[in-house]
C-alpha positions as CSV (number, residue, x, y, z in Angstrom):
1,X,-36.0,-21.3,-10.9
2,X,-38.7,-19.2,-9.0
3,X,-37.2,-17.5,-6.0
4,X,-39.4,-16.6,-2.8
5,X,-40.4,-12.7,-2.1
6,X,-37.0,-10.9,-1.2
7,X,-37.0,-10.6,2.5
8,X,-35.7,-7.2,2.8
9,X,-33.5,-8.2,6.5
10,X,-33.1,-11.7,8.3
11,X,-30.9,-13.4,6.8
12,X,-30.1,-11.0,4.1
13,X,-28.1,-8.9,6.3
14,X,-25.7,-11.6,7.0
15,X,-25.6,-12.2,3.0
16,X,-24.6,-8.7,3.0
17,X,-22.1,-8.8,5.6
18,X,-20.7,-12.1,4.1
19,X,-20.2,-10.3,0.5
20,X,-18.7,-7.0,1.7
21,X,-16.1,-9.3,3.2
22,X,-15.9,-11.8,0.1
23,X,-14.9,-8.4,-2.1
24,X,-12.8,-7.1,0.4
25,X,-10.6,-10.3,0.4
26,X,-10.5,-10.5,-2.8
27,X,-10.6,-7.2,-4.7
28,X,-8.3,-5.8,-2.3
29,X,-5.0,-6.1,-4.3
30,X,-6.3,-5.9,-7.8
31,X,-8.0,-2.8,-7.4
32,X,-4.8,-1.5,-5.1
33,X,-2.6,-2.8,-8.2
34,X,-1.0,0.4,-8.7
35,X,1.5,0.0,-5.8
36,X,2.3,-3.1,-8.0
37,X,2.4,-1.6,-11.2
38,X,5.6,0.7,-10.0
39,X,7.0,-2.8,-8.5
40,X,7.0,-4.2,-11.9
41,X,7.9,-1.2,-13.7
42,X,11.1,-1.4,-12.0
43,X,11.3,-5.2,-11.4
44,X,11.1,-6.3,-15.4
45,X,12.1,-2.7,-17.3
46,X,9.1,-3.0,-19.4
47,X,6.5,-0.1,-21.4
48,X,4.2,1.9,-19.0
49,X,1.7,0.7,-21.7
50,X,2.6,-3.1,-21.3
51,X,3.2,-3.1,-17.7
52,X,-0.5,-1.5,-17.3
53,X,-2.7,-4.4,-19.0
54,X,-1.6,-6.9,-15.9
55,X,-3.7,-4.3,-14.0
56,X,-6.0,-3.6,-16.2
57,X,-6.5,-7.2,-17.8
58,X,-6.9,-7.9,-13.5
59,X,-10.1,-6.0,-13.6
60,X,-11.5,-6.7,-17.3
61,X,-11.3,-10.1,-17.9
62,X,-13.6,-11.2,-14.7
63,X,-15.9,-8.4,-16.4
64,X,-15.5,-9.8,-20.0
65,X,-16.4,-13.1,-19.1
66,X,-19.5,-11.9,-16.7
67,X,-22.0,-13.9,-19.2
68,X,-20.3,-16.6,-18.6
69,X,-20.4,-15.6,-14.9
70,X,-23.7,-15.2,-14.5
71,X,-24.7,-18.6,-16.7
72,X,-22.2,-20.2,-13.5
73,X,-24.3,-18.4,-10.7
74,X,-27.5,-19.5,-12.6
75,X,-26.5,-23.1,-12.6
76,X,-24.4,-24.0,-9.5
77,X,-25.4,-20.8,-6.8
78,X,-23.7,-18.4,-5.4
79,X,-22.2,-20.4,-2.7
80,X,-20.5,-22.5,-4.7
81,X,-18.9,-20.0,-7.5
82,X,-18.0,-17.9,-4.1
83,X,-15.8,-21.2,-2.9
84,X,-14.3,-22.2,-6.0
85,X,-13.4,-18.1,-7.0
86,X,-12.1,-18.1,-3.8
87,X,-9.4,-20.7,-4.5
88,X,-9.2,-19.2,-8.1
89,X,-8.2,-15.6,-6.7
90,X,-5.8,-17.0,-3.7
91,X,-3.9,-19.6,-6.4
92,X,-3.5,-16.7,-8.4
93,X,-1.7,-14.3,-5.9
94,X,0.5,-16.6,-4.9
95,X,1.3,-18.2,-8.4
96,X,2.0,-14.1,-9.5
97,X,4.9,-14.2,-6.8
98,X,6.8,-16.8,-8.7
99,X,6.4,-15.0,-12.1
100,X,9.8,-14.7,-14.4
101,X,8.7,-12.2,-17.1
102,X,5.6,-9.5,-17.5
103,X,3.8,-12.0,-19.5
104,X,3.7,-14.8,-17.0
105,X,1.5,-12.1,-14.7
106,X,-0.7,-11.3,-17.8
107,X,-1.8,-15.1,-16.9
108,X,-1.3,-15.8,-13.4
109,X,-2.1,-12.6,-12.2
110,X,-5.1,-10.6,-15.1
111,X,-6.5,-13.8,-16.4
112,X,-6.6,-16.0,-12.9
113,X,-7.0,-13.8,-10.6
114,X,-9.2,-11.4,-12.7
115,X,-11.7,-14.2,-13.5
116,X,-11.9,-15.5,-10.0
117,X,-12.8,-11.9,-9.1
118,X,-15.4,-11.5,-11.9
119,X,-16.9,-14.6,-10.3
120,X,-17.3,-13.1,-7.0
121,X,-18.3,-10.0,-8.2
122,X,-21.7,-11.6,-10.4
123,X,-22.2,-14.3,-7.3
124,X,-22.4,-11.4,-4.8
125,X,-24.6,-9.1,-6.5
126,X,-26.9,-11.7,-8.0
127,X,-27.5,-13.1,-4.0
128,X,-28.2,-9.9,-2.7
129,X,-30.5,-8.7,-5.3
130,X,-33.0,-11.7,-4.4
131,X,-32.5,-11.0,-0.9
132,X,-33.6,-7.6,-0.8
133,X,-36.0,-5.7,-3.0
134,X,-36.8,-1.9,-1.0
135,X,-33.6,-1.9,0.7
136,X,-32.1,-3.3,-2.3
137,X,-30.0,0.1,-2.9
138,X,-28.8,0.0,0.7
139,X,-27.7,-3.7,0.4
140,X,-26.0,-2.8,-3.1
141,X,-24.1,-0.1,-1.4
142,X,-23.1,-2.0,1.6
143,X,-21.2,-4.4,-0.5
144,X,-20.2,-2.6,-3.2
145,X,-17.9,-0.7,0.0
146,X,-16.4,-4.1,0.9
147,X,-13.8,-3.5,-2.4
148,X,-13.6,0.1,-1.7
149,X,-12.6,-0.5,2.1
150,X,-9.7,-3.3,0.8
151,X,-8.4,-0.5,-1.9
152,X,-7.9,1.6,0.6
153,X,-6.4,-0.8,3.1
154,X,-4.4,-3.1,0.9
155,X,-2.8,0.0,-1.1
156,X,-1.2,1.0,2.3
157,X,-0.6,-3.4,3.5
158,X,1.5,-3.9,0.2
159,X,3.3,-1.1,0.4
160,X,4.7,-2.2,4.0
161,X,4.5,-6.1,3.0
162,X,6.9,-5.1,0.5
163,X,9.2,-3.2,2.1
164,X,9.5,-5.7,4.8
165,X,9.2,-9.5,2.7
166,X,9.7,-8.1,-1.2
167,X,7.6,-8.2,-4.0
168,X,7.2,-12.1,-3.8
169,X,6.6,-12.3,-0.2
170,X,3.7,-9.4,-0.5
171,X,1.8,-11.8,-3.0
172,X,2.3,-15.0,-1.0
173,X,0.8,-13.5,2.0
174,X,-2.3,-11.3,0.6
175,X,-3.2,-15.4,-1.6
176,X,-3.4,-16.3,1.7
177,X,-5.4,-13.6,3.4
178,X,-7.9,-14.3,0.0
179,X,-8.4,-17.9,1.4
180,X,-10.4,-16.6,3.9
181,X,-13.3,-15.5,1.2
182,X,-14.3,-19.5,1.8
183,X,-15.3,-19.0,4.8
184,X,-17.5,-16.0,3.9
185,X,-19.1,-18.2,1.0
186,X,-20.4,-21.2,2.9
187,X,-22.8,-18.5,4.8
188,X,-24.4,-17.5,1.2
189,X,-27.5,-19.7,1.8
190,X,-29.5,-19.5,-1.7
191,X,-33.0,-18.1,-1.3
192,X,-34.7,-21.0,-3.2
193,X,-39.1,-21.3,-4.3
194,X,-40.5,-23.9,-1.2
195,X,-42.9,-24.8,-4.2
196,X,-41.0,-27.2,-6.0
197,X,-40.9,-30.7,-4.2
198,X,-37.6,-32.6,-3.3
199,X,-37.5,-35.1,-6.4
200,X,-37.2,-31.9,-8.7
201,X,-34.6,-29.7,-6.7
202,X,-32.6,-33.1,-7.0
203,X,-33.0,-33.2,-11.1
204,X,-32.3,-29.5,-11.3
205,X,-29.4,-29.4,-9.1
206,X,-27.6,-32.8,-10.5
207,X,-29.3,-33.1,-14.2
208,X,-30.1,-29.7,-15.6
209,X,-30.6,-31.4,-18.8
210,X,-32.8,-34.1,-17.9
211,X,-35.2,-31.8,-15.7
212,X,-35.5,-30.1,-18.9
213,X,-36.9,-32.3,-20.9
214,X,-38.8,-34.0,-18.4
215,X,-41.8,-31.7,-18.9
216,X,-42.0,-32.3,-22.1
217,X,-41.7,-36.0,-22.3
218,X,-42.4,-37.9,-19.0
219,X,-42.6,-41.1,-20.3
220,X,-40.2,-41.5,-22.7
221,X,-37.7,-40.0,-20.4
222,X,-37.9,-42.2,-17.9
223,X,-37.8,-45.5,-20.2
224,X,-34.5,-43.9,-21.5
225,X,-33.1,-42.8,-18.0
226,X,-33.8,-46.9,-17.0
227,X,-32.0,-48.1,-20.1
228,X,-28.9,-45.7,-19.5
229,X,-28.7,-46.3,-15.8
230,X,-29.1,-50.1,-16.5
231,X,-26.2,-50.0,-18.3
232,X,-24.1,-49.0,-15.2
233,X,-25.7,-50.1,-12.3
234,X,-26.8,-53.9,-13.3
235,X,-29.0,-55.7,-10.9
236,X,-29.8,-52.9,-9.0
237,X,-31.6,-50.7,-11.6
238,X,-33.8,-54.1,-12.4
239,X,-34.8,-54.3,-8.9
240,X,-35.7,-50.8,-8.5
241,X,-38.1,-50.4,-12.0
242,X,-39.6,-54.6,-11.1
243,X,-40.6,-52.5,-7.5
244,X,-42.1,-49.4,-9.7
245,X,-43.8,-51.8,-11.9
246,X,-42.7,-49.9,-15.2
247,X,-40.4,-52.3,-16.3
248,X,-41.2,-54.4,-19.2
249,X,-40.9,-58.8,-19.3
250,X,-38.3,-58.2,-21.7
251,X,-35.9,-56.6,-18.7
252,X,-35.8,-60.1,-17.1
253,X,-33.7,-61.4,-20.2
254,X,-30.7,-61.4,-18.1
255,X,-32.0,-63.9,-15.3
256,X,-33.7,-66.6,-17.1
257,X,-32.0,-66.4,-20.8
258,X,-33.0,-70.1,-21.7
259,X,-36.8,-68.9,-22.0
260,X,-35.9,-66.0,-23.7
261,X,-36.0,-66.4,-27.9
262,X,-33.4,-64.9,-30.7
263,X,-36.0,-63.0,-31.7
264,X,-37.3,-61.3,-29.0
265,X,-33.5,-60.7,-27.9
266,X,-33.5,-58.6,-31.3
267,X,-36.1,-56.6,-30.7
268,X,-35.7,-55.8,-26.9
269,X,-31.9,-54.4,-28.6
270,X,-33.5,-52.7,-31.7
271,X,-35.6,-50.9,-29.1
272,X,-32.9,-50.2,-26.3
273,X,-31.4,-48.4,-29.3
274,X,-33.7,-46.5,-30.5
275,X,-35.0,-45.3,-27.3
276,X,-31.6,-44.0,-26.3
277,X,-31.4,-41.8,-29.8
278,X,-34.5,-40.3,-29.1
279,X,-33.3,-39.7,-25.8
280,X,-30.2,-37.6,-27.3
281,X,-32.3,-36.4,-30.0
282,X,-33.9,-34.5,-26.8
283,X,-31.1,-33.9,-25.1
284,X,-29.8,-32.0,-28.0
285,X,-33.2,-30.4,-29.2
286,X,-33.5,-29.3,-25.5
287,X,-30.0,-27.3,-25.8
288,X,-30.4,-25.8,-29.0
289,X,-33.7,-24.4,-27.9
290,X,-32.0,-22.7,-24.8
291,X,-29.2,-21.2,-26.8
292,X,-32.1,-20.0,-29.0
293,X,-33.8,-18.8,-26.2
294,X,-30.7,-16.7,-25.3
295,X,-30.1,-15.2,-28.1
296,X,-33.6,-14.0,-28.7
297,X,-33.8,-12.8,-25.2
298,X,-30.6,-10.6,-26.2
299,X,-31.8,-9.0,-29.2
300,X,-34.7,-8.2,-27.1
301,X,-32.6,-6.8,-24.6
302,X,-31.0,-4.2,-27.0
303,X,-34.4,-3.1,-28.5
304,X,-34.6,-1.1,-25.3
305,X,-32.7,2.0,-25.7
306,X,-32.6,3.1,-22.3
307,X,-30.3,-0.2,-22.1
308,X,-28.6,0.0,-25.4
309,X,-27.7,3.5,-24.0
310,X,-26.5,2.1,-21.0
311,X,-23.8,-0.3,-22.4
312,X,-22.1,2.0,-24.8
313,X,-22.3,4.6,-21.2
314,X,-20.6,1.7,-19.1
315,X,-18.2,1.3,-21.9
316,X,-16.8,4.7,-22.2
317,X,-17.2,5.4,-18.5
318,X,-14.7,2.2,-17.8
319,X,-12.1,3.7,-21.1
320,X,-11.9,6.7,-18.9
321,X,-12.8,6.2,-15.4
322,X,-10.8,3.2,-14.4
323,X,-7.1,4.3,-15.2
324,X,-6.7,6.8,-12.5
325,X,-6.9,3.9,-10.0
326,X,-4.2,2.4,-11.2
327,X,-1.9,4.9,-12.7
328,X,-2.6,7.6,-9.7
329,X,0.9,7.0,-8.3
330,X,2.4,7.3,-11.6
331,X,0.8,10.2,-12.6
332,X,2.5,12.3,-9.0
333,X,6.0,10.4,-9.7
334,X,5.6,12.2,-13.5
335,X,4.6,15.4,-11.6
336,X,8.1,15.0,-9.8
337,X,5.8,14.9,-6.2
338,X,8.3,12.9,-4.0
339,X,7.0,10.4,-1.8
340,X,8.0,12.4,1.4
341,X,5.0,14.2,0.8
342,X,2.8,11.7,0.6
343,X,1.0,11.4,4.6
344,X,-1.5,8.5,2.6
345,X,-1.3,7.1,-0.7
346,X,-3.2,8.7,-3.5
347,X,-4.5,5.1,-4.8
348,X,-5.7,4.4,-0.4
349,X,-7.4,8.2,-0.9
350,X,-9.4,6.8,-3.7
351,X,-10.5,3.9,-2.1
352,X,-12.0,5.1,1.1
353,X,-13.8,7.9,-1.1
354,X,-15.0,5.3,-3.7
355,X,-16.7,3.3,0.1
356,X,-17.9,6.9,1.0
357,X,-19.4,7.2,-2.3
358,X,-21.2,3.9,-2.9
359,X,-22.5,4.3,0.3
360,X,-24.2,7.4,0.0
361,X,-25.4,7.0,-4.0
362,X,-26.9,3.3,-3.0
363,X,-28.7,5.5,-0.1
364,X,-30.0,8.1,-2.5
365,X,-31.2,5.2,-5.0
366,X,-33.6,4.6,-2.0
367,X,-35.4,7.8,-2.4
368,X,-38.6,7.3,-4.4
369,X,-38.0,11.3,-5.4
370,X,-34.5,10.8,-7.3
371,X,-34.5,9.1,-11.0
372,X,-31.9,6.7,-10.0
373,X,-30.7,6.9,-14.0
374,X,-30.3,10.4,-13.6
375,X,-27.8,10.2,-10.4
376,X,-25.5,8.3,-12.6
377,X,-25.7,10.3,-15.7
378,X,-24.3,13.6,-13.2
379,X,-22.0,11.2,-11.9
380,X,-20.7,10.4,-15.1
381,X,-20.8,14.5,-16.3
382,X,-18.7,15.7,-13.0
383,X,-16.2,12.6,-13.4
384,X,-15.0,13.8,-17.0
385,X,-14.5,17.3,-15.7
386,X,-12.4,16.2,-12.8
387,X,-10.5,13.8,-15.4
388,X,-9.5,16.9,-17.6
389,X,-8.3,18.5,-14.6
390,X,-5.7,16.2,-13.8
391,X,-3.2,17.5,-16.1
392,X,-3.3,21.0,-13.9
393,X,-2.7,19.5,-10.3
394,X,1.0,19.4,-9.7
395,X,1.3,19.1,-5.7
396,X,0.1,16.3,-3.5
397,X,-2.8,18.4,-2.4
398,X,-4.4,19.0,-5.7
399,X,-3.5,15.6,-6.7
400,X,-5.1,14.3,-3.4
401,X,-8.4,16.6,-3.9
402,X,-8.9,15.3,-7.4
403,X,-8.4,11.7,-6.3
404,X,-11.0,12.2,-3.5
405,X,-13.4,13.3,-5.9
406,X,-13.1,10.5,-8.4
407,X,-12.6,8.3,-6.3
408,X,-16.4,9.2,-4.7
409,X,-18.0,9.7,-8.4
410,X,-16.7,6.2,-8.8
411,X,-19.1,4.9,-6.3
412,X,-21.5,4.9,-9.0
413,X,-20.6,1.1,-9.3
414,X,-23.2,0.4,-6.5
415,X,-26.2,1.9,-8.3
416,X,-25.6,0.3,-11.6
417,X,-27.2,-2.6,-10.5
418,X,-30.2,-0.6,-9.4
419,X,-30.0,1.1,-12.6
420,X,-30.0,-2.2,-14.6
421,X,-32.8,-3.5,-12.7
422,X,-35.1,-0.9,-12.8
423,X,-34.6,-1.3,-17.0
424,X,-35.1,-4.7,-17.4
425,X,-36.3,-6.0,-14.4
426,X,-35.2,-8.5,-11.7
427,X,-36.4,-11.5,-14.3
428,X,-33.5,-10.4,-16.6
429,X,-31.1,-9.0,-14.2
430,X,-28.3,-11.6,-14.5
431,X,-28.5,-11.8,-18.1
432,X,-28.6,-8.0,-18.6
433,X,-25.8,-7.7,-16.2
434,X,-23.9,-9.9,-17.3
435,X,-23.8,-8.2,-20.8
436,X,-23.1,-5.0,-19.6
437,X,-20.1,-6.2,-17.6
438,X,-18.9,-7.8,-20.8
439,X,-18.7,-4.2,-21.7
440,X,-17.5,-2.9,-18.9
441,X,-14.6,-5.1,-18.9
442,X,-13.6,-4.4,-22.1
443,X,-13.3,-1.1,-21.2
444,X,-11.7,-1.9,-18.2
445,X,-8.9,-3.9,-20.3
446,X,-8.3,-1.3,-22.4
447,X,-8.5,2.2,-20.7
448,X,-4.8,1.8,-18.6
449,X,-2.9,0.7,-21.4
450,X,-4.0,3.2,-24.1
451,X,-3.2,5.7,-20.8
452,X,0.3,4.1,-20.7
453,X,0.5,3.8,-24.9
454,X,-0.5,7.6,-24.6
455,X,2.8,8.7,-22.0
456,X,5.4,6.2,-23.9
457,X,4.8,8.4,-26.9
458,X,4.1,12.5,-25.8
459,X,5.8,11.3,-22.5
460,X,3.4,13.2,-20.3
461,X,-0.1,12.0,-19.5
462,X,-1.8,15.4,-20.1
463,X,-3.3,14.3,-23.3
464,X,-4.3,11.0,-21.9
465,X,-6.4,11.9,-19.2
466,X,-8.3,14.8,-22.0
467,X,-9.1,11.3,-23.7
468,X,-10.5,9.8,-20.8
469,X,-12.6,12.6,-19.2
470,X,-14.0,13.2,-23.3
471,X,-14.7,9.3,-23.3
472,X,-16.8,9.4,-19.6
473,X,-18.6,12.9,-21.0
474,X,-19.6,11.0,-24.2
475,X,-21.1,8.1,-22.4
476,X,-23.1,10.0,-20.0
477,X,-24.8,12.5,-22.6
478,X,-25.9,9.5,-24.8
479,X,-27.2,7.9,-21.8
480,X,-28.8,11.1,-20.6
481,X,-30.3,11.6,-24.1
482,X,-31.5,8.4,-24.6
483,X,-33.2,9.1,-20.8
484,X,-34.6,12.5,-21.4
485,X,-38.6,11.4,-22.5
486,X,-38.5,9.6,-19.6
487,X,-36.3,6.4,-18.5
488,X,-39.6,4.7,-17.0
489,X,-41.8,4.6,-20.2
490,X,-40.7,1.0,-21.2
491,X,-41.6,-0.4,-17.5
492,X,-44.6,1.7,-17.0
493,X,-46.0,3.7,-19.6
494,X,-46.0,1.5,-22.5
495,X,-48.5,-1.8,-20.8
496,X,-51.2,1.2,-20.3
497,X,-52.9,1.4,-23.6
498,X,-53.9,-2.5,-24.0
499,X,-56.6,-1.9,-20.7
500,X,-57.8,1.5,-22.3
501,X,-58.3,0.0,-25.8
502,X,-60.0,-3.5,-24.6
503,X,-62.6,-1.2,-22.4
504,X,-63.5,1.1,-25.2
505,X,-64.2,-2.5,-27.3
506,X,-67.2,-3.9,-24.4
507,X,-67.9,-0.2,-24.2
508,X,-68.6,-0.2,-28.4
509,X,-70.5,-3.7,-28.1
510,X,-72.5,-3.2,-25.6
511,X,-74.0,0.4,-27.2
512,X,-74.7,-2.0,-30.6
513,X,-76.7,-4.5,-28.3
């Protein structure tokens, strides 16, 4: 599908607005899951490491499943994978209230809930990327606040919901607050090509399949789509190929049988028959090539190194980076800092410096003078110092400085887009994103629970958090190495030889002549 020049305002503003609302809604409580990791701790008796995958499955498995994601965004839109994620992310929350045991919530509450989210997240990015192209940094950052603004809010709304309706009664009511994220999809009006004409947005949109095949077989196709539509609409197919004048005599057979011989009724079956095998032969032929398509496009994809770089970065950074968000409150109950002390929650201190932070990184990814891939490799270095320090801060206010700091660094999530883009281009945006999230949310599944695995057996979570700060430091100098040359020279550098070389060709001719 060919989309129309990115407008860079109108009515992208109000696809911005829309998503920053659509992750509020919905990654408010996941990503504030930490006041309901110490809820469950209590409520069930299990492992810190055990507890910490509902969390962390919350966050990894949208992320895990983002190709599948972004093949659902491709073929449906953005406005519908934000309505049906919508229900998927609200049925969750309110199913997690009713859960018996710690593994019911690894289902209603990671895999439900976490895939409805990853939904969202791929719908919301991919719409806003074709709405904006100069500004696209600005837009990126805009939304990317929307989760950042609901961590900070909802870590401080469950915490009261809780004390005032329970555990159950806090997950009943923020399902129902996520409802509202229909609302916010209907307004994400898809930035479609006016090139195509009506007849073919209807095959693409209802019959993916047949649309594809259609180029290469116009004929043929439509014989076969008469003979399978006669089959289920009678009469009224017949009327509609006598008007179009494509039908052959042998189609009257039903209406006047007496004139009709055994033979020809033989033949008019033999051929019904075979034309609806070739038909699936297509079909099928038509697939396979698309899978193939895929696959190739993929290896393609990793032959870049600047990318390859970037997933095993993404990877690492999510190991390391994600678990303080989630195990933040822990990590001051270990440090015996009572809750007197705490004027805001650590986990709502991360959250509105994670907003600041995408904010201001999606504005510097606007400046023509900063390498955009650059900005997040020092994000990336300054994250895995502030990681090792952890294991010094034993008050509130060191504890509160540090997670002000990651929390900002973490704000690298809005230029990642931007940074993917620029490597492969918009062309291949959702299918390089939608790797890379794979990535990312396997790291994301894994980092809190090898945190937790780490306490339940030195029962201190210094040597975790040295883990995850070496983890986010190894990511970014293999991205930074694999940058150094210069991160541009696939996009720019490498097309400019084939004009230089074809010029010195006439150039040699013409001197012959």
């Amino acid at each position: 599908m060919e989309f129309k020049k990115p407008p860079d305002g109108g009515w992208g503003w109000v696809i911005v607005l829309a998503s920053l609302f659509t992750q509020f809604l919905c990654y408010g409580s996941p990503l504030a899951v930490g006041v309901l990791y110490i809820e469950w701790l209590d409520a069930f008796g299990e492992g810190k490491g055990k507890t910490a995958w509902v969390g962390s499955l919350a966050s990894g498995v949208g992320l895990l499943a983002s190709p599948v994601c972004s093949l659902c965004v491709s073929s449906f839109g953005a406005r519908a994978v934000t309505i049906f994620s919508g229900f998927m992310v609200a049925g969750g929350l309110m199913l997690s209230s009713f859960a018996p045991n710690i593994y019911f919530l690894f289902f209603s509450y990671g895999i439900v809930v976490g895939l409805g989210c990853g939904l969202l997240y791929t719908a919301t990015v991919t719409i806003t990327c074709q709405y904006f192209d100069s500004r696209r940094g600005l837009a990126l950052g805009l939304i990317s606040t929307g989760s950042s603004i609901g961590l900070f809010i909802y870590a401080a709304l469950q915490r009261l919901l809780i004390e005032f309706y329970g555990l159950d009664g806090c997950l009943l009511i923020v399902g129902a607050l996520a409802l509202n994220t229909l609302a916010c999809g209907s307004l994400m009006r898809p930035l479609q090509s006016s090139d195509c004409t009506l007849p073919e947005k209807i095959a693409l949109e209802n019959v993916p399949g047949r649309y594809s095949i259609y180029n290469e077989k116009e004929k043929n196709l439509e014989e076969n789509i008469n003979i399978l539509e006669k089959t289920y609409r009678g009469e009224e197919t017949c009327k509609s190929t006598l008007a179009s004048g494509d039908w052959k005599p042998e189609s009257l057979l039903p209406k006047n049988p007496t004139t009709m011989a055994h033979t020809k009724e033989t033949e008019t079956y033999k051929k019904k028959v075979a034309e609806r095998t070739y038909f699936c032969k297509q079909l099928a032929k038509r697939k396979w090539q698309l899978y193939k398509n895929y696959c190739e496009e993929t290896v393609a994809l990793f032959k870049n190194k600047v990318f390859s770089a970037l997933f095993i970065a993404i990877f690492l950074f999510d190991i390391g980076g994600f678990p303080p968000s989630l195990l933040m409150e822990d990590v001051a109950r270990s440090s015996n800092v009572k809750e007197e002390e705490f004027p805001m929650p650590l986990i709502s201190i991360i959250g509105i410096m994670t907003a600041v932070g995408k904010l201001i990184l999606g504005i510097l990814a606007d400046f023509k003078w900063i390498n955009t891939l650059y900005l997040y490799v020092a994000t990336l270095i300054i994250m895995s110092l502030a990681l090792c320090a952890i294991p010094f801060a034993k008050s509130y206010v060191t504890l509160a400085l540090l997670s002000g700091i990651l929390g900002f660094l973490t704000g690298n999530w809005s230029i990642f887009p931007y940074v993917t883009t620029k490597t492969v281009g918009i062309e291949k945006l959702a299918h390089a994103y939608g790797i890379l999230m794979f990535f990312a949310g396997l790291g994301n599944s894994l980092g809190p629970p090898i945190v937790g695995w780490f306490y339940d057996w030195t029962h201190t979570y210094d040597i975790a958090f040295y883990f995850s700060g070496f983890c986010v430091l190894l990511g970014g100098f293999i991205l930074l190495l694999a940058a150094l040359p210069s991160w541009d020279t696939c996009n720019k550098q490498l097309p400019k030889p084939a004009p230089a070389t074809f010029l010195y060709k006439v150039a040699s001719n013409s001197s012959n002549v």
